[in-house]
N, CA, C and O atoms as a GROMACS GRO file, in nm:
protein
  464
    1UNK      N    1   3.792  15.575  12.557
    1UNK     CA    2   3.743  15.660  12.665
    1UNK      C    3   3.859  15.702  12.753
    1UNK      O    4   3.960  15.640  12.786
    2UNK      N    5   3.819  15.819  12.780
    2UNK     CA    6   3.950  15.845  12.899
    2UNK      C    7   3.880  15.941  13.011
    2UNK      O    8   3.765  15.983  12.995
    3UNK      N    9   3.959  15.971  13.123
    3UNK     CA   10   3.932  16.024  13.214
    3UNK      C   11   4.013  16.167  13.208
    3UNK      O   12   4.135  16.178  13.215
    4UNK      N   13   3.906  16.290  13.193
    4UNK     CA   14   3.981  16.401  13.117
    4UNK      C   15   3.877  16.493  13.222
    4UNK      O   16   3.759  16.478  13.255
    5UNK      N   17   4.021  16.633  13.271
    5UNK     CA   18   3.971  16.708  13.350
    5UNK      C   19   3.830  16.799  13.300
    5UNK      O   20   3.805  16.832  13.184
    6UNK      N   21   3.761  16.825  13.406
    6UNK     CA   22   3.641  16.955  13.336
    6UNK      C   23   3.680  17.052  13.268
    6UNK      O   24   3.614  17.100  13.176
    7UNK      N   25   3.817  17.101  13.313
    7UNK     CA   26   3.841  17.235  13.208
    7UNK      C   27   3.866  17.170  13.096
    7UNK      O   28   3.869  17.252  13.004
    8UNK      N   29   3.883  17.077  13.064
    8UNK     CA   30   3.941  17.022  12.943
    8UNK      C   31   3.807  16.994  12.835
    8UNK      O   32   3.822  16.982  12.714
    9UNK      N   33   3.658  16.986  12.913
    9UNK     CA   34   3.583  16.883  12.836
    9UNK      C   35   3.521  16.984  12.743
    9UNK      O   36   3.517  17.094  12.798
   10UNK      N   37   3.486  16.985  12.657
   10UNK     CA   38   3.382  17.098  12.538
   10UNK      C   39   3.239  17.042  12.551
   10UNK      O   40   3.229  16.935  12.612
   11UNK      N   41   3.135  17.094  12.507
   11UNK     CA   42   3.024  17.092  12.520
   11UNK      C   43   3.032  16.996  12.351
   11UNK      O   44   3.096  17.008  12.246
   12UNK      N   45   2.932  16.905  12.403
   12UNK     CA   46   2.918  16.796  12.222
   12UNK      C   47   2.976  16.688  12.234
   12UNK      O   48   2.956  16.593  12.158
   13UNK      N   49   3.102  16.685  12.387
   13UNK     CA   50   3.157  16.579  12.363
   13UNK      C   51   3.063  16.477  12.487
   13UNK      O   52   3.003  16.529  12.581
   14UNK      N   53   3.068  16.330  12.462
   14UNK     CA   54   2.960  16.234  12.491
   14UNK      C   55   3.032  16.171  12.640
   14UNK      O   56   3.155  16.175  12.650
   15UNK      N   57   2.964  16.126  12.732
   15UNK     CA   58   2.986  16.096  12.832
   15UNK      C   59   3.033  15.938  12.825
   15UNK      O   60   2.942  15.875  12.770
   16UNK      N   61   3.126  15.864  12.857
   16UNK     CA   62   3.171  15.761  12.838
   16UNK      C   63   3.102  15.637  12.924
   16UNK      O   64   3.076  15.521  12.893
   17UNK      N   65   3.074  15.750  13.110
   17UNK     CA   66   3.043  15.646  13.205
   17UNK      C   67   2.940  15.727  13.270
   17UNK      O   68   2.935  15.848  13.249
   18UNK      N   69   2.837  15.654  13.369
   18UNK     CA   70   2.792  15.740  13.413
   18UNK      C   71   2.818  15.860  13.514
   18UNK      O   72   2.852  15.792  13.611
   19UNK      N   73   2.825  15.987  13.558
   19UNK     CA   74   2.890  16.073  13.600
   19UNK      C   75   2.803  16.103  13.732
   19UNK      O   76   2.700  16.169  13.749
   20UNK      N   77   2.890  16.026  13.822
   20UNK     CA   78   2.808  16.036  13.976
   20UNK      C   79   2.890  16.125  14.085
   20UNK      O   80   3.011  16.128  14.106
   21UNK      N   81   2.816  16.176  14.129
   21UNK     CA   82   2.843  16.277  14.291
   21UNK      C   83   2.915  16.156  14.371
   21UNK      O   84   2.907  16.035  14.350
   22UNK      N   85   2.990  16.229  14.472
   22UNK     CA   86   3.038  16.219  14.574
   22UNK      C   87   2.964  16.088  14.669
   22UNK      O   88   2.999  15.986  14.729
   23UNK      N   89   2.894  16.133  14.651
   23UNK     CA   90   2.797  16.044  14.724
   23UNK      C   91   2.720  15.901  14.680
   23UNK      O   92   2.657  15.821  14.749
   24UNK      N   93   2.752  15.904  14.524
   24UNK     CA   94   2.696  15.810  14.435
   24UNK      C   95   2.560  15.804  14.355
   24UNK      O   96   2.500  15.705  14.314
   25UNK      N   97   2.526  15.944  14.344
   25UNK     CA   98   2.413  16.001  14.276
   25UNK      C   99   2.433  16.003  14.118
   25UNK      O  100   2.523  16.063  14.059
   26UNK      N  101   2.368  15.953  14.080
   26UNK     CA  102   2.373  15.962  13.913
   26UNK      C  103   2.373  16.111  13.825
   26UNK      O  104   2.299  16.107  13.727
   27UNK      N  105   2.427  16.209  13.840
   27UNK     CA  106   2.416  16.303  13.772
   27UNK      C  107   2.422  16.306  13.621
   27UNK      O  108   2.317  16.346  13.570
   28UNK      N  109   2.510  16.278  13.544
   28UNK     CA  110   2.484  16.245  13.406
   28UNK      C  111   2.477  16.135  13.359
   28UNK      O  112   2.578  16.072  13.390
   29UNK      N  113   2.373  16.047  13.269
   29UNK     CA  114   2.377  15.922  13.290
   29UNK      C  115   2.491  15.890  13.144
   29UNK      O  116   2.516  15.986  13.070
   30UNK      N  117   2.550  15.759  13.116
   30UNK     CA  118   2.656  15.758  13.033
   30UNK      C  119   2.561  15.788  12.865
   30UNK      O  120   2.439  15.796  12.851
   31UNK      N  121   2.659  15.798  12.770
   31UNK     CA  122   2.558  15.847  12.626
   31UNK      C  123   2.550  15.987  12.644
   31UNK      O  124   2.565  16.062  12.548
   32UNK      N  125   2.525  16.032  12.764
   32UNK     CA  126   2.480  16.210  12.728
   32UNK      C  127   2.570  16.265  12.670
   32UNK      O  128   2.690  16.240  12.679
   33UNK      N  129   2.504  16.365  12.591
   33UNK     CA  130   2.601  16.480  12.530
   33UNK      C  131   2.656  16.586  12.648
   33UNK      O  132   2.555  16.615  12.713
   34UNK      N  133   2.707  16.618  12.673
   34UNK     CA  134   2.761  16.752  12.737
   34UNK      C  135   2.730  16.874  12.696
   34UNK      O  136   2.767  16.900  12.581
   35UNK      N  137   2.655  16.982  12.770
   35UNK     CA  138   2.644  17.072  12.695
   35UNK      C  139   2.700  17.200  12.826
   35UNK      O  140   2.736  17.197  12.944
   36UNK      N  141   2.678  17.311  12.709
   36UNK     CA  142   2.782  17.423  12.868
   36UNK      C  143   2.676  17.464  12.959
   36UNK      O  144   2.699  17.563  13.028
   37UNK      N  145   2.520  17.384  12.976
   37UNK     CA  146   2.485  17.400  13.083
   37UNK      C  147   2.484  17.321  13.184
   37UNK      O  148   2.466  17.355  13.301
   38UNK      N  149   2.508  17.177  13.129
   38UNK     CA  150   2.653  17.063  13.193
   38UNK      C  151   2.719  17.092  13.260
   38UNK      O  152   2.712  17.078  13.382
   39UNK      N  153   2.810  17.146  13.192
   39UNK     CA  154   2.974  17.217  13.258
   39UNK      C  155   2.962  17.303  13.349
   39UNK      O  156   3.054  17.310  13.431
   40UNK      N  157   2.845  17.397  13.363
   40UNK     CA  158   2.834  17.510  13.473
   40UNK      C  159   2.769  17.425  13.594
   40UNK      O  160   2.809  17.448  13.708
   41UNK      N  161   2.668  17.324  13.572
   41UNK     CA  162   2.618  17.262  13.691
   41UNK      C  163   2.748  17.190  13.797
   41UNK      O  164   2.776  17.194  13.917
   42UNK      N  165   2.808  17.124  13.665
   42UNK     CA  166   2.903  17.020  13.696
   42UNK      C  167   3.036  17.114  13.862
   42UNK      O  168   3.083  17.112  13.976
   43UNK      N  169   3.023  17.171  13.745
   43UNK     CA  170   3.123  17.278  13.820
   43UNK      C  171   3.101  17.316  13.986
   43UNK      O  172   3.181  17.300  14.078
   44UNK      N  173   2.964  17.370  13.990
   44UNK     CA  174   2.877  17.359  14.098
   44UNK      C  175   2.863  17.239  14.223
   44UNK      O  176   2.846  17.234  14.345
   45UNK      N  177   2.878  17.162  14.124
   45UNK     CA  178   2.886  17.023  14.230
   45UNK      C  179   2.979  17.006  14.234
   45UNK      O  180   3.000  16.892  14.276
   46UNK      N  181   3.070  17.061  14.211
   46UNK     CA  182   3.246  16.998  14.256
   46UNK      C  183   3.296  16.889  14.210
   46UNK      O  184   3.381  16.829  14.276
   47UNK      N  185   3.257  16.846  14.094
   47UNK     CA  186   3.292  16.750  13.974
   47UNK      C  187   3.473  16.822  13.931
   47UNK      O  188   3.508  16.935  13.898
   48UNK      N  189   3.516  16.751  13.942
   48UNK     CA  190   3.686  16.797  13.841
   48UNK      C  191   3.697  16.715  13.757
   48UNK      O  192   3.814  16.723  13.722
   49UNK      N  193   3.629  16.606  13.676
   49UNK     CA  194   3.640  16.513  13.574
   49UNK      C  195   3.565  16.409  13.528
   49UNK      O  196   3.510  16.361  13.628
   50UNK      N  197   3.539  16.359  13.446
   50UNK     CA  198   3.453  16.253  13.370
   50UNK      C  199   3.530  16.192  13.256
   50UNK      O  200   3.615  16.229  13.176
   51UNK      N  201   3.469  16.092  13.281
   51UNK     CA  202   3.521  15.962  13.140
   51UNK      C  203   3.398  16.013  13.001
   51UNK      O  204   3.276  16.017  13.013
   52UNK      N  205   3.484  16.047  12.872
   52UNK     CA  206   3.429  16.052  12.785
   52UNK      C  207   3.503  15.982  12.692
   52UNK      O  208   3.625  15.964  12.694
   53UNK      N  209   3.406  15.936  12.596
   53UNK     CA  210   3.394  15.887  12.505
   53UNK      C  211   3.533  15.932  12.361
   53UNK      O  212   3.556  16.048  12.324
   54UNK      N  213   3.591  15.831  12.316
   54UNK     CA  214   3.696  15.864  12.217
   54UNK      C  215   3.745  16.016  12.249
   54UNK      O  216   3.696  16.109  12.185
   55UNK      N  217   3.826  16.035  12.332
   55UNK     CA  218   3.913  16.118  12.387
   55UNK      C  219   4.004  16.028  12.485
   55UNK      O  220   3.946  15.946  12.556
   56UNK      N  221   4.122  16.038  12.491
   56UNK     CA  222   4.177  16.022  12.604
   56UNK      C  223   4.238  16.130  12.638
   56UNK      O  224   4.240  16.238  12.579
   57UNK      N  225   4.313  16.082  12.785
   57UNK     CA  226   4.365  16.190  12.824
   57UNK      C  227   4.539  16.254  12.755
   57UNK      O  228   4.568  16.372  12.732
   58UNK      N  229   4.617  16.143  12.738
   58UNK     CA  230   4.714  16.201  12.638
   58UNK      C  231   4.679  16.251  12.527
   58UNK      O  232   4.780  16.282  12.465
   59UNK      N  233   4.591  16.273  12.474
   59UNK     CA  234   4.526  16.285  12.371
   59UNK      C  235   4.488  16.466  12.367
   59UNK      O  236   4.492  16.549  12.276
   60UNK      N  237   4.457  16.473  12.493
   60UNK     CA  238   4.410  16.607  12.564
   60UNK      C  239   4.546  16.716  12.612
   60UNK      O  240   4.547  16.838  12.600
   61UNK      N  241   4.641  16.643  12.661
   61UNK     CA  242   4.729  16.680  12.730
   61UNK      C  243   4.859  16.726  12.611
   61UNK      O  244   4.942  16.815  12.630
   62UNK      N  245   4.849  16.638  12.489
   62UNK     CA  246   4.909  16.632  12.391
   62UNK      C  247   4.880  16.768  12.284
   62UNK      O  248   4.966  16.839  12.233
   63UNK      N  249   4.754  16.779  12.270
   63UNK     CA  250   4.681  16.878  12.218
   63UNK      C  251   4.715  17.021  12.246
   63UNK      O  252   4.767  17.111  12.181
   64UNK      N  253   4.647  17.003  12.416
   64UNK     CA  254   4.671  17.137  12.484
   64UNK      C  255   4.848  17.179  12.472
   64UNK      O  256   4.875  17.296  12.445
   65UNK      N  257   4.970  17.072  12.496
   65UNK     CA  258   5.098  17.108  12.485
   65UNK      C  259   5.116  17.184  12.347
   65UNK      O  260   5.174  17.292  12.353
   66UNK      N  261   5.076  17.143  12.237
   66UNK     CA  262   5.101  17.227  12.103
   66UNK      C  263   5.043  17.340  12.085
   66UNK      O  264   5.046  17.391  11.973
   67UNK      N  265   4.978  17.399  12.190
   67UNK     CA  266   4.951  17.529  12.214
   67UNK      C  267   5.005  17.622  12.232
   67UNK      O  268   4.986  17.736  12.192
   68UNK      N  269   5.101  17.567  12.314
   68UNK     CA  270   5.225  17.604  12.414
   68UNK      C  271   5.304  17.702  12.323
   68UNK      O  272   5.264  17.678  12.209
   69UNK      N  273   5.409  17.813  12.316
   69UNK     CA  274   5.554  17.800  12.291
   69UNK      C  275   5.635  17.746  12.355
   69UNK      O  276   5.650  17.758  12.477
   70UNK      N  277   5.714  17.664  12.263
   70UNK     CA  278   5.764  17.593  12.358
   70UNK      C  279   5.921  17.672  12.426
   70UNK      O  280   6.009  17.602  12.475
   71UNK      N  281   5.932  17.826  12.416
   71UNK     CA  282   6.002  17.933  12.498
   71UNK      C  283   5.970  17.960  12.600
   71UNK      O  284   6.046  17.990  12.692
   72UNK      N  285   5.801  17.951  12.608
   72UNK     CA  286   5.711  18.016  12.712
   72UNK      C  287   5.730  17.873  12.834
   72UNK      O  288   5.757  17.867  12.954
   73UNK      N  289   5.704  17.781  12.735
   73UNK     CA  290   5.705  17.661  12.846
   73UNK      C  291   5.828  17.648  12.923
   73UNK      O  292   5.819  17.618  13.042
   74UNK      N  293   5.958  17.668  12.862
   74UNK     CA  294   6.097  17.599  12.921
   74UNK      C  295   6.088  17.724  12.993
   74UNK      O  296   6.153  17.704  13.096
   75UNK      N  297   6.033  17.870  12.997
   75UNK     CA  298   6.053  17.960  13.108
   75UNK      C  299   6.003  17.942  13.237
   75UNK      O  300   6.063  17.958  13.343
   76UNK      N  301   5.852  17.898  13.215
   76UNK     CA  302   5.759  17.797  13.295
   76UNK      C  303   5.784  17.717  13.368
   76UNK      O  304   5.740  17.718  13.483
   77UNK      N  305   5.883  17.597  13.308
   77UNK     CA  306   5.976  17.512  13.374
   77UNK      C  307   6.060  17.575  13.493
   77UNK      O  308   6.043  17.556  13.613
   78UNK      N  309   6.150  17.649  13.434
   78UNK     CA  310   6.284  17.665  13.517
   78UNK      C  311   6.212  17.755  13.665
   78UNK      O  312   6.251  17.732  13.780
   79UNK      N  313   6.098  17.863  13.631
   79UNK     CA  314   5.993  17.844  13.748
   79UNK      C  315   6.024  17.794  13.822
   79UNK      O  316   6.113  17.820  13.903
   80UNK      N  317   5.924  17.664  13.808
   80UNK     CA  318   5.845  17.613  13.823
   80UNK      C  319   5.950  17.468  13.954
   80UNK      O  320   5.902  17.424  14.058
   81UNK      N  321   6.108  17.424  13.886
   81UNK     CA  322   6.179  17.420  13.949
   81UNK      C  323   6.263  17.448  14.088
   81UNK      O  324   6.339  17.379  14.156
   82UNK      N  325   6.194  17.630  14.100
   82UNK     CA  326   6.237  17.648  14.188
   82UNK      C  327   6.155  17.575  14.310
   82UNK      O  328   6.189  17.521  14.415
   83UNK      N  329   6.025  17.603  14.243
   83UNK     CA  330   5.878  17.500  14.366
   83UNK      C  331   5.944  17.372  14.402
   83UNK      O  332   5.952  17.325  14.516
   84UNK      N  333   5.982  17.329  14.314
   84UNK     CA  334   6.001  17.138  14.317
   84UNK      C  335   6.144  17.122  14.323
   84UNK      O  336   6.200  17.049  14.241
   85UNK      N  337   6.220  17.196  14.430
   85UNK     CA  338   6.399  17.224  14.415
   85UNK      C  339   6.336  17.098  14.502
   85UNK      O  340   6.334  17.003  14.423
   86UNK      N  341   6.276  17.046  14.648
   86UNK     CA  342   6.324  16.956  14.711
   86UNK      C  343   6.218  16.813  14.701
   86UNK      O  344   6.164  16.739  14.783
   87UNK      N  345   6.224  16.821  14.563
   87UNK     CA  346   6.148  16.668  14.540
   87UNK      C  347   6.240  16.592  14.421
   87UNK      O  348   6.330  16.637  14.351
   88UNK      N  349   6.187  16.476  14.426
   88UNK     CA  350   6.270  16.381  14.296
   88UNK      C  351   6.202  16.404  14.196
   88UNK      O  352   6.088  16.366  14.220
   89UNK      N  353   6.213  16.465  14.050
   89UNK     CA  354   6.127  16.458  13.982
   89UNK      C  355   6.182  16.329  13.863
   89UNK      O  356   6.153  16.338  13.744
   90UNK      N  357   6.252  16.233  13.910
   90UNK     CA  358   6.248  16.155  13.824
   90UNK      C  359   6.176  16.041  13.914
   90UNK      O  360   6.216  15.928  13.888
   91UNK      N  361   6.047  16.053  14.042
   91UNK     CA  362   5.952  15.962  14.004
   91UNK      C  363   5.846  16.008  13.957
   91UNK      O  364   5.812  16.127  13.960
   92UNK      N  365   5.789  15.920  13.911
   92UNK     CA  366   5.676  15.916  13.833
   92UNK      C  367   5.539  16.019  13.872
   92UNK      O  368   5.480  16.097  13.798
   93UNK      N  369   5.523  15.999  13.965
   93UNK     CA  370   5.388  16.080  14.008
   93UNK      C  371   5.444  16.247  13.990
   93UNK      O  372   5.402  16.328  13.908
   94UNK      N  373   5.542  16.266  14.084
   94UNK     CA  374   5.631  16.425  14.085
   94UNK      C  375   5.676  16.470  13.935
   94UNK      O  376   5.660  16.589  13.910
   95UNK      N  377   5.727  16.394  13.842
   95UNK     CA  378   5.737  16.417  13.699
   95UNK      C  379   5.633  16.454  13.629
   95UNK      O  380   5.648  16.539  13.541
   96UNK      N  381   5.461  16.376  13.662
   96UNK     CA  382   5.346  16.399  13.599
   96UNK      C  383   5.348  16.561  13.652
   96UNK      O  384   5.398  16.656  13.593
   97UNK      N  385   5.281  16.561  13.774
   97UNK     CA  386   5.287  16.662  13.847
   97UNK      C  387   5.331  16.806  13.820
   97UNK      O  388   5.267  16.910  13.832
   98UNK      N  389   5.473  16.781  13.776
   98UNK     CA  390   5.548  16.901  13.733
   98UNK      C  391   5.486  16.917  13.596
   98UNK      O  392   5.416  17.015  13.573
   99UNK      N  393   5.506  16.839  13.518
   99UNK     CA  394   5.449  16.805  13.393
   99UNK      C  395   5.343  16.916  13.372
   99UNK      O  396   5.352  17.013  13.296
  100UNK      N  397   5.218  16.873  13.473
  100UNK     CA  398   5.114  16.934  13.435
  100UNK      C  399   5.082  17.068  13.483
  100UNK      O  400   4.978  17.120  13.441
  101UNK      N  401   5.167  17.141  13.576
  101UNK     CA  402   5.138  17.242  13.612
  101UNK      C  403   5.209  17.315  13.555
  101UNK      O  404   5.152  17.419  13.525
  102UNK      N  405   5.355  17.307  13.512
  102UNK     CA  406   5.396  17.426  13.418
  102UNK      C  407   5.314  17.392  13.312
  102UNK      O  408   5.309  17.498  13.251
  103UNK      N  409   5.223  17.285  13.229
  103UNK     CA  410   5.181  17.300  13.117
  103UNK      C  411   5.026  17.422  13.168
  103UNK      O  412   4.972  17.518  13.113
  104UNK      N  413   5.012  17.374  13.253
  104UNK     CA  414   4.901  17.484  13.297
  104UNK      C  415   4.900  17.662  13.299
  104UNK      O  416   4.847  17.759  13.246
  105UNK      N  417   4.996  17.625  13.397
  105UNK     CA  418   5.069  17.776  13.381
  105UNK      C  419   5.073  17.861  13.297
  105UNK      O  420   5.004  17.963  13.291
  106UNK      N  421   5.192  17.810  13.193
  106UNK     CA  422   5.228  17.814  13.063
  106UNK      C  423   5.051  17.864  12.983
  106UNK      O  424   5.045  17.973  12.928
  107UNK      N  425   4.961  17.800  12.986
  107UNK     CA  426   4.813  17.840  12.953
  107UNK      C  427   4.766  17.949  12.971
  107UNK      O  428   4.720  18.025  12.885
  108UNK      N  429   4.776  17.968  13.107
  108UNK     CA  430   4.738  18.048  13.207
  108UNK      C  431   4.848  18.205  13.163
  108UNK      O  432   4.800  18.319  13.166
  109UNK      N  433   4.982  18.179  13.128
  109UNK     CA  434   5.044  18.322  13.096
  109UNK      C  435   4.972  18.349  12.962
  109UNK      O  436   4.921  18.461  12.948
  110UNK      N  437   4.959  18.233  12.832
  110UNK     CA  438   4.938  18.259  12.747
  110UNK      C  439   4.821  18.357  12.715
  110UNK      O  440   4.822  18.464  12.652
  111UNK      N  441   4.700  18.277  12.787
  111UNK     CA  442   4.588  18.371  12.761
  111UNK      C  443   4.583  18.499  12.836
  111UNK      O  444   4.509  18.594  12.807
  112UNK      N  445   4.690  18.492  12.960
  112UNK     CA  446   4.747  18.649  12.982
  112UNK      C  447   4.751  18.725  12.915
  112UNK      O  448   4.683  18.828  12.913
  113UNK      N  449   4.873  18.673  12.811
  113UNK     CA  450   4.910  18.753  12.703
  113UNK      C  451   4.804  18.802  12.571
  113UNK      O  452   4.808  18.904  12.502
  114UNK      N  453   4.715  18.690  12.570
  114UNK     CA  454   4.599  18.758  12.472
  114UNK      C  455   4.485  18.763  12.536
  114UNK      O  456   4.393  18.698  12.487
  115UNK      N  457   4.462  18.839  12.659
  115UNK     CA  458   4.370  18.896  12.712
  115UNK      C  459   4.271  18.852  12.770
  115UNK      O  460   4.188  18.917  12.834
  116UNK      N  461   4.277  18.686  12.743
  116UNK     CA  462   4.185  18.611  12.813
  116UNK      C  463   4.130  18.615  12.917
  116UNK      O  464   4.050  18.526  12.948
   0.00000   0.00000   0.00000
């Protein structure tokens, strides 16, 4: 099980834990399937993630990177650098961080580029 963002989750894939509000309301109970009328509620309630079932999140993050070019990405980067000129990115949290937003980005030009 892992803890994997909403944009990330597909409809079919199974809920690991139960998926509670803010407040501690049971919205999806664990076992459910996900479906994309799930994902649109979810969304609604201001959910950004859930634990599902045989996925993790490197798993996700790993996936989505081989999407990438990895031209498009190192352009992404050097970006993306200029944002993060006055942080350390050799700790840990600021490394994820960077990590994940040029990989986002990088997404985000791609389906630019094919019209998404």
């Amino acid at each position: 099980m892992g803890i994997i963002c909403l944009e990330d989750i597909r409809p079919g894939m199974i809920l690991g834990k139960d998926l509670k509000d803010r407040n501690g309301l049971v919205l999806l109970r664990e076992g459910h399937e996900i479906t994309e009328k799930h994902l649109k509620i979810l969304k609604m309630w201001g959910i950004i993630e859930a634990d599902i079932q045989g996925v993790t999140r490197e798993e996700v993050i790993s996936k989505t990177a081989s999407q990438v070019d990895p031209d498009q990405l190192r352009e992404v980067e050097n970006q993306a650098r200029e944002w993060f000129h006055h942080t350390d990115l050799r700790h840990p949290f600021m490394k994820e961080l960077f990590h994940l937003l040029t990989l986002r980005k990088a997404l985000q030009k791609l389906g630019e580029d094919h019209g998404s």
